[in-house]
C-alpha positions in Angstrom: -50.6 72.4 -32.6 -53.0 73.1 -35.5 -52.8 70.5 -38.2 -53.5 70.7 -42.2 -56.5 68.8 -43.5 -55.5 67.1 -46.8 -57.6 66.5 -49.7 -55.8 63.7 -50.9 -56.5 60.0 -49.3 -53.8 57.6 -48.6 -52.5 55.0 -50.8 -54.8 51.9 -50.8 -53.2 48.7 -50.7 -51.7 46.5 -47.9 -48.7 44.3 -50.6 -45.8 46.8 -50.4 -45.7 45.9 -53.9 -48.8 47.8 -54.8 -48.6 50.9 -52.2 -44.7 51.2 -54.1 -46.0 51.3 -57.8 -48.5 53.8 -56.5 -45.9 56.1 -55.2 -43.4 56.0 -57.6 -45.9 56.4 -59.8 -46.5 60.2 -57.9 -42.9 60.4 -57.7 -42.6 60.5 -62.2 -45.2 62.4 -62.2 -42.9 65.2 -60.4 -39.9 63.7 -61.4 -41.1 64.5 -65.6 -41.4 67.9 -64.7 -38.0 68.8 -64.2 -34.2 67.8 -65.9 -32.7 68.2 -62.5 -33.6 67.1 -59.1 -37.6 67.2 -58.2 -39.0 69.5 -55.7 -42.6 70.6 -54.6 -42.9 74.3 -53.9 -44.1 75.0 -50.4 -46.9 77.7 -49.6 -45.5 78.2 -46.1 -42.1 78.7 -47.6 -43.1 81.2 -49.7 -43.1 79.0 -52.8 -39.5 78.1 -51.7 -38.3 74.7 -53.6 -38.5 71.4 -51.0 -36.5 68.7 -52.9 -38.3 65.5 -52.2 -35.4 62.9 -53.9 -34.0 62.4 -50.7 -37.5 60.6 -48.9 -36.2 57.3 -50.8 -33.0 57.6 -49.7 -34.0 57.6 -46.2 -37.2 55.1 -46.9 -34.7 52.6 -48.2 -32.9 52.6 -44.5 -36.2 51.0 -42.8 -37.7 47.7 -42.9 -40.0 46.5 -45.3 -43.2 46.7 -42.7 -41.8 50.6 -42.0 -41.9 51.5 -45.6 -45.6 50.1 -46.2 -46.6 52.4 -43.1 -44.8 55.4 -44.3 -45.0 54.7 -48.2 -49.3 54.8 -47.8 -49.1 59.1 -46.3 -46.6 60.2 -49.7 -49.3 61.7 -51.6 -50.9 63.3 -48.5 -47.4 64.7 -47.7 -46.8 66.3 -50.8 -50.1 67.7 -50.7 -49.4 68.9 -47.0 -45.7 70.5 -48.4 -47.3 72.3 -51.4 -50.2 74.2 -49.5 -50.1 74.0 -45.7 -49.6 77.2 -44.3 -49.6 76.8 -41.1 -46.2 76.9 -38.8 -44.7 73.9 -38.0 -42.6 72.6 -34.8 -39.2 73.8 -35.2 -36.1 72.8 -33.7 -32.7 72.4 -34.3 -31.6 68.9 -35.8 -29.6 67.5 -32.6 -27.3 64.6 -35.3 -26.2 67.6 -37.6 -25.8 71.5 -35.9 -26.1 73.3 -39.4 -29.4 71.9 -40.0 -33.6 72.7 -38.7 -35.9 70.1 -38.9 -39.4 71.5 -39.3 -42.2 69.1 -38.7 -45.9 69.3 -39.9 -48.7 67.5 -38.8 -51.3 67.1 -40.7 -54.6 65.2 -41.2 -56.0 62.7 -44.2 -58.9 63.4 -46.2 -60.1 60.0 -43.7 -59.1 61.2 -40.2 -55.8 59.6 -40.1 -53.3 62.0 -38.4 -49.4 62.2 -39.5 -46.2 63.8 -39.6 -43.9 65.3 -42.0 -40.2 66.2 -41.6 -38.4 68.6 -43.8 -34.8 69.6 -43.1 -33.5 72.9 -44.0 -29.8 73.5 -44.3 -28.5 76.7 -42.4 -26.2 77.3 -45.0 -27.6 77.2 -48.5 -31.1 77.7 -47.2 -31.9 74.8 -48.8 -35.1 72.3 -47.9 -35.6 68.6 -48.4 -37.9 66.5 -47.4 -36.7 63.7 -45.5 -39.9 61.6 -43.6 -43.8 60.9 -43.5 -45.0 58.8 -40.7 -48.7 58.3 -39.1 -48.8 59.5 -35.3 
């Protein structure tokens, strides 16, 4: 599988109180830009909205260690959803039948490899980014 070279770095820190302030502080960024809900447009979508409000939903579910690890790739994953064009795995999501899950793998500016989940919904068409984890 080919994977997407970033040219972002991770989040330094190792408190989960610095890596979070860091984030969030990406996440206003994109959050100022719009009155509704935020998205990232995605090059391999063809500049197709990919909400991203739902990541903290489903970052709130893990443990504390879980978030630091997955909390340190969300810049590199926006950066990955906004300009990777290259085609992800595909399959359908096996705990919900009207939805894909497309994963991307891509690569830090370091060498650090990782993974990034986006569900579509069959319905609407609709894309949301739901995970970022390192491989």
């Amino acid at each position: 599988m080919v994977t997407y070279r970033t040219k972002v770095l991770t989040l330094a820190g190792t408190d989960f109180r610095e890596i979070h302030v860091k984030a969030k502080l990406v996440y206003k960024e994109l959050l100022r830009r719009t009155k509704r809900k935020p998205y990232v447009r995605s090059a391999y979508f063809n500049k197709e909205k990919v909400f991203i409000d739902y990541f903290w939903q489903h970052l709130y579910q893990k443990n504390w260690q879980d978030q630091v690890r997955r909390l340190k790739f969300y810049s590199c994953a926006l950066d990955l959803i906004k300009n990777c064009k290259t085609d992800p795995y595909t399959v359908q999501n096996p705990n919900k039948p009207g939805d894909t899950l497309h994963r991307f793998i891509g690569e830090t500016k370091n060498g650090e490899k990782f993974t990034v989940q986006i569900t579509e919904k069959k319905k609407n068409h609709q894309k949301y980014f739901i995970s970022v984890f390192p491989q």
